[in-house]
C-alpha positions, -999 to +999 in steps of 0.1 A: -264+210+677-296+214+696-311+179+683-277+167+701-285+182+733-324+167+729-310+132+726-282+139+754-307+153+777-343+144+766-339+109+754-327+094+786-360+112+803-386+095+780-366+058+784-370+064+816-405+074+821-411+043+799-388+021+825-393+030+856-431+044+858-445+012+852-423-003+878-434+025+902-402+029+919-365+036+908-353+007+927-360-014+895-323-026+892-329-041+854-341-007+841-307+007+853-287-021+834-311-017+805-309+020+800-267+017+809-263-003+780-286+015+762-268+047+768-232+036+770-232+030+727-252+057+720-232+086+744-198+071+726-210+070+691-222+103+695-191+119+709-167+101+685-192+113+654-191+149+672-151+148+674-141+133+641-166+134+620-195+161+620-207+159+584-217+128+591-235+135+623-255+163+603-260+142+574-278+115+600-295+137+622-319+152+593-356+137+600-368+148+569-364+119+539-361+133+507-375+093+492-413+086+498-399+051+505-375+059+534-403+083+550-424+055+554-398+028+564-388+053+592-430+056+600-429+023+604-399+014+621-414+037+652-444+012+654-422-020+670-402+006+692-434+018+711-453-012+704-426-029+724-424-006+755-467-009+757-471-048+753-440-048+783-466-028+803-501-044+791-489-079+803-472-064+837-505-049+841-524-082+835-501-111+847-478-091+869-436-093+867-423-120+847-396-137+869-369-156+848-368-183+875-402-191+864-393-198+831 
């Protein structure tokens, strides 16, 4: 129950430092639609998984893999997810905000 709180409470905190720091304001108005629909699946899955079926929750929420192979497609897996957040930044950084009437 306490990993639940951390991804209830937590989670939305790191998104956001990743969102809205590099924007440097909390006027950004497409990190709040990104991190609505974001949220919106997770919050529901969570509750319905919470209400109707906690096995399963438990059975997801382990970290540890028992397989060698799953520890290391989970490893892996985290590389895109960060990697995706930083190259966002890098080319803010170097080009400034990419404006989809540009495109």
């Amino acid at each position: 129950m306490f990993f639940i709180l951390n991804v209830v409470i937590l989670f939305p905190i790191f998104i956001g430092l990743f969102i809205f720091l590099p924007a440097g304001s909390l006027r950004f108005w497409e990190g709040w639609i990104y991190t609505v629909v974001l949220f919106i699946p997770l919050i529901t899955t969570l509750i319905y998984l919470v209400k109707y079926d906690p096995e399963l929750l438990q059975r997801r929420l382990r970290l540890k893999e028992k397989e060698i192979k799953q520890q290391r497609i989970i490893a892996l897996s985290r590389i895109p997810f960060i990697l995706g957040f930083l190259i966002r930044d890098l080319t803010f950084d170097l080009i400034g905000p990419i404006s989809l009437r540009r495109l």
